[in-house]
N, C-alpha and C positions, 0 to 999 in steps of 0.2 A: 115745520123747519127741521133741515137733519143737516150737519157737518161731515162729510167725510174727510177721515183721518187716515196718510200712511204714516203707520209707526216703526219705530228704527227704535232698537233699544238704544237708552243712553242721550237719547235727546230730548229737544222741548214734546213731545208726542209723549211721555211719558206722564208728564205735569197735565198735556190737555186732554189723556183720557180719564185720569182719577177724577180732574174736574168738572169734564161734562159727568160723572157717573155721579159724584156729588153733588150735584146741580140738578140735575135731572135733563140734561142738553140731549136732545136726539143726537145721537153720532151713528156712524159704521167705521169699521176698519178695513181700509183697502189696500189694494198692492198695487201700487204705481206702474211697478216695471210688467204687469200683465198686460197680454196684449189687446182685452177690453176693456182697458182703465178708464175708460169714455164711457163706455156702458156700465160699469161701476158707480157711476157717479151720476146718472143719469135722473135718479129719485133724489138726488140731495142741491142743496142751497149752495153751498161753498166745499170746498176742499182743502185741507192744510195739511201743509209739508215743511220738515225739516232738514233739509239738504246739506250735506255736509261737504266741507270743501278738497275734505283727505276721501271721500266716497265716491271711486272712478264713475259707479254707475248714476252718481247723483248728477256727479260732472257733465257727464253723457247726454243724461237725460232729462233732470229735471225741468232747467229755463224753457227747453220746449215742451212737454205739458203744460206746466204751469202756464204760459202764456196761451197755449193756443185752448185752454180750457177758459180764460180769462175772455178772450177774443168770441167764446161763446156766448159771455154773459153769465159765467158765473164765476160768485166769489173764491178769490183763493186765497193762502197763505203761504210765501211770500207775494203780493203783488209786483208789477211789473215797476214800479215804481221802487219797490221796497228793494226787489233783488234781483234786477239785470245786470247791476253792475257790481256784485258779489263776488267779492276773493278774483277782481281783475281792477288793480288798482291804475294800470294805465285808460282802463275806461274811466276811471273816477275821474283820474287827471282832465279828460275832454269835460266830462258832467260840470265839475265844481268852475273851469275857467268859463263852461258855455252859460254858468250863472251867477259869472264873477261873484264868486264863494273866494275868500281869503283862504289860498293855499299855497303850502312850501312849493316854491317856484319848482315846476318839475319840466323835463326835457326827455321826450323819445325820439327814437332812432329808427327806421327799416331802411335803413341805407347805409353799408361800413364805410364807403368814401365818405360819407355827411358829420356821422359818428366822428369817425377821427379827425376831421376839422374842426369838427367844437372842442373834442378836448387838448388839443393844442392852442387852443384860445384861453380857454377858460379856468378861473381860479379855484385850487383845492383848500379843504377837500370839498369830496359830494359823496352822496349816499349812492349807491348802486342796489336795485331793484328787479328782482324778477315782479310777474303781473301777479302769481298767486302766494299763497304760503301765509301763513298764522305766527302768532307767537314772535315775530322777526327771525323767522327763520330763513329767510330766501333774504336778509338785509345785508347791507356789508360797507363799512366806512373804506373810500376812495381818497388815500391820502395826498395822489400825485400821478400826473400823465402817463406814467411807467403804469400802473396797476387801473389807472384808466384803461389803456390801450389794450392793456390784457383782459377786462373784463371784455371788449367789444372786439375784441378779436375770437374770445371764447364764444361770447353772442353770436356771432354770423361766420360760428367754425362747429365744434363739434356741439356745442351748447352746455346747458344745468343741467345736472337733476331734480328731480322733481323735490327729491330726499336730501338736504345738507345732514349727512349721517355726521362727519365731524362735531359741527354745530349743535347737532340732538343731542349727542353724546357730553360735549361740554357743558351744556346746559342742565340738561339731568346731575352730569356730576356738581356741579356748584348749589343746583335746589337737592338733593341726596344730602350735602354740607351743613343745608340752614332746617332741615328735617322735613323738607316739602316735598319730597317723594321718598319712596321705597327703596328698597333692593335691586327687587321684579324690575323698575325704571329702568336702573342701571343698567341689567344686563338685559333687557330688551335694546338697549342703544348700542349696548356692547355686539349683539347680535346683528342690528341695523347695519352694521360697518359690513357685515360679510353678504347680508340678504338684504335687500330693500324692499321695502312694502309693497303690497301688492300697485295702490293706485301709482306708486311713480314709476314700476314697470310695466304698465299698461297705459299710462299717458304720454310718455318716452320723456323725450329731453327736450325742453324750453330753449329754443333761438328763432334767430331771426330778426329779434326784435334788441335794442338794448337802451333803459331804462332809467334814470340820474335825476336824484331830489338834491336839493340845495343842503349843506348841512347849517343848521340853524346851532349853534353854540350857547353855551351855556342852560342849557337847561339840563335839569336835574329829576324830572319825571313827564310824563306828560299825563295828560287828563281825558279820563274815558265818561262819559257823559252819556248814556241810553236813555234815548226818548219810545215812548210805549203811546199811544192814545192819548195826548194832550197830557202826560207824567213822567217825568226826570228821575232819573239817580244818578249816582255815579261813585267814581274811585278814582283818586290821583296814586297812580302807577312809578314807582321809582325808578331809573335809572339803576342798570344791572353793575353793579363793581368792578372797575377796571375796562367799563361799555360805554356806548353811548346810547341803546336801547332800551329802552323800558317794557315794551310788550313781552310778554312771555316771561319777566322776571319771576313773579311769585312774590314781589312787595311790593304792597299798597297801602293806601290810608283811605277807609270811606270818606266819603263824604259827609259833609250834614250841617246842619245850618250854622253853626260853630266855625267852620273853616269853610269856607264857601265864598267867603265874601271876594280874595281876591281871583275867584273863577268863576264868578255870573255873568260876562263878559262870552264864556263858553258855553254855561246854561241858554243862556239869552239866543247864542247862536245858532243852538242847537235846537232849541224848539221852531226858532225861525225857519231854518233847512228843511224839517221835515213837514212842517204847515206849507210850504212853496213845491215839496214834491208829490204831496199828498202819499208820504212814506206812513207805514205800520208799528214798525219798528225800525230801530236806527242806532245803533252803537260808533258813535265820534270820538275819533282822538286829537286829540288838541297838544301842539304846543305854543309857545309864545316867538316873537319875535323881538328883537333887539330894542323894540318901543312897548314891549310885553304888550301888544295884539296878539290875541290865539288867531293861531294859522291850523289847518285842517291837514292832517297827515293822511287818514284814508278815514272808512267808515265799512261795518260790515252788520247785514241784520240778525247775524249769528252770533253769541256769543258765549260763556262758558256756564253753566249754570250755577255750581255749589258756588263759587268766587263771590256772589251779589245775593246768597242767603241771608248773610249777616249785615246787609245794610239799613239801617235805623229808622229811614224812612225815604222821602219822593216830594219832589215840587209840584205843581201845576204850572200853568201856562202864564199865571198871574207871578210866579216866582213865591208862591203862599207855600214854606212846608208842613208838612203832614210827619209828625214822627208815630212809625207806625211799623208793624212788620208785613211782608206782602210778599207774594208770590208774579214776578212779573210775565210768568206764562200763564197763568189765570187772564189779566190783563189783553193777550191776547186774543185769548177764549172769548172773554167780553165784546173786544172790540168787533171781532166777527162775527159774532151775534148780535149786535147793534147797528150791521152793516145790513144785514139780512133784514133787519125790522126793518129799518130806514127804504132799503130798497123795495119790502112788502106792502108798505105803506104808498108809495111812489105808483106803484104800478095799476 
């Protein structure tokens, strides 16, 4: 058995080569974007990647590797399962209604006559959405028809950036405030206003399409829930001060079998999704609706690392916890090599 691994500093690739070496796991380390990454991999069992959503060349590339190494017959990480529809939440939108999964009523557009017909119908506000972006950074509360018609006049005119440099900026300044970043933060954002990153000048500008979740009121966090290999964690996320967003604040509460009780509702659902997609990994966010049912805002298989260091412990499948300390990129490691057994076994 051997794993090949591309590594990216600063991702999961980091965690899963210390642990194959502490394990003793055959791995390699290879280079995805070479032009024999097939013949790279040609002696190993599986392969695992950690694709990033701000990494234009992951963008580019990875969903096709991945899949058409998949389509071989051999193990990957993400599966096709776990991340086709990664950091493109209008795909989620199709996914979740085509398995009537309880989600925030969402509406797309590729049509600006169609667009502006609905929103001269319909009641504000709504959330307005590009397909990618992390942290709620591409999010934006739609108070009224006026700032409706301007977001989908921009959609199918000149379009987004990829970059909401304002937004980066704000948001650094307000975590810079509560001691959650640095300096360097600051004037990285500060610089952002004049230069934009490389991946949003080389992906260009997002239109065409325009994008609209219902906004569900009064909630005050919502709930991130990552399922691993039949095991939970999770962090209820606060709402950002003077926002309606939670993602990307920088306040949280873990989890843990203490406060939990009234979010197993979300655990429950979430173990369910990913036993029905036959996902890997799977990070949920949850809020409630107006009968506090969790409704499903997106989901992504990537998520931050140091943020879910300090969480205390993990469920199972049975809702049994474990208070315990854990590394859930090991967990990974695991699971693909229990994939490989299973499959060795099989054949």
């Amino acid at each position: 058995m051997k794993i090949a691994i591309h590594h990216r500093e600063g991702s999961f690739s980091d965690r899963w080569l210390k642990y194959c070496e502490a394990k003793d796991i055959p791995y390699k380390r290879v280079d995805c974007y070479d032009n024999d990454i097939i013949m790279q991999i040609c002696d190993c069992d599986a392969l695992m990647w950690h694709p990033h959503h701000a990494n234009y060349q992951d963008v580019l590339a990875s969903k096709s590797i991945l899949h058409a190494i998949e389509q071989a017959g051999i193990l990957v990480f993400p599966n096709l399962a776990t991340g086709w529809h990664f950091d493109d939440k209008v795909a989620q939108k199709y996914l979740f209604e085509a398995l009537d999964l309880p989600l925030v009523n969402s509406y797309v557009f590729y049509d600006r006559k169609k667009a502006l017909k609905w929103a001269d119908k319909v009641e504000y506000p709504k959330v307005f959405k590009l397909k990618g972006g992390a942290g709620s950074a591409n999010v934006s509360l739609v108070k009224n028809k006026k700032q409706a018609i301007s977001k989908i006049e921009k959609a199918f005119g000149q379009g987004f950036s990829q970059h909401n440099k304002l937004g980066y900026l704000k948001d650094n300044l307000q975590k810079f405030k509560k001691n959650q970043v640095g300096t360097s933060k600051v004037i990285k954002s500060l610089i952002r206003l004049f230069v934009p990153p490389k991946y949003s000048r080389l992906k260009g500008r997002e239109k065409g399409y325009a994008y609209f979740q219902d906004f569900i009121p009064n909630n005050d966090s919502d709930i991130r829930i990552i399922v691993i290999a039949g095991k939970a964690f999770g962090i209820k996320r606060l709402v950002r001060k003077g926002d309606f967003r939670a993602s990307g604040s920088g306040d949280f509460v873990y989890l843990n079998e203490d406060n939990i009780q009234a979010h197993k509702k979300c655990l429950t659902l979430a173990f369910s999704i990913s036993e029905k997609l036959g996902a890997q990994c799977l990070a949920y966010d949850f809020i409630y609706d107006r009968n506090k049912e969790p409704l499903i805002v997106e989901v992504s298989y990537g998520f931050a690392m140091n943020a879910y260091d300090l969480c205390k412990g993990y469920w199972d499948k049975e809702l049994q916890w474990y208070e315990t300390n854990f590394i859930p990129q090991h967990w990974i490691v695991d699971d693909v090599v229990w994939a490989i057994t299973e499959k060795n076994i099989k054949a």
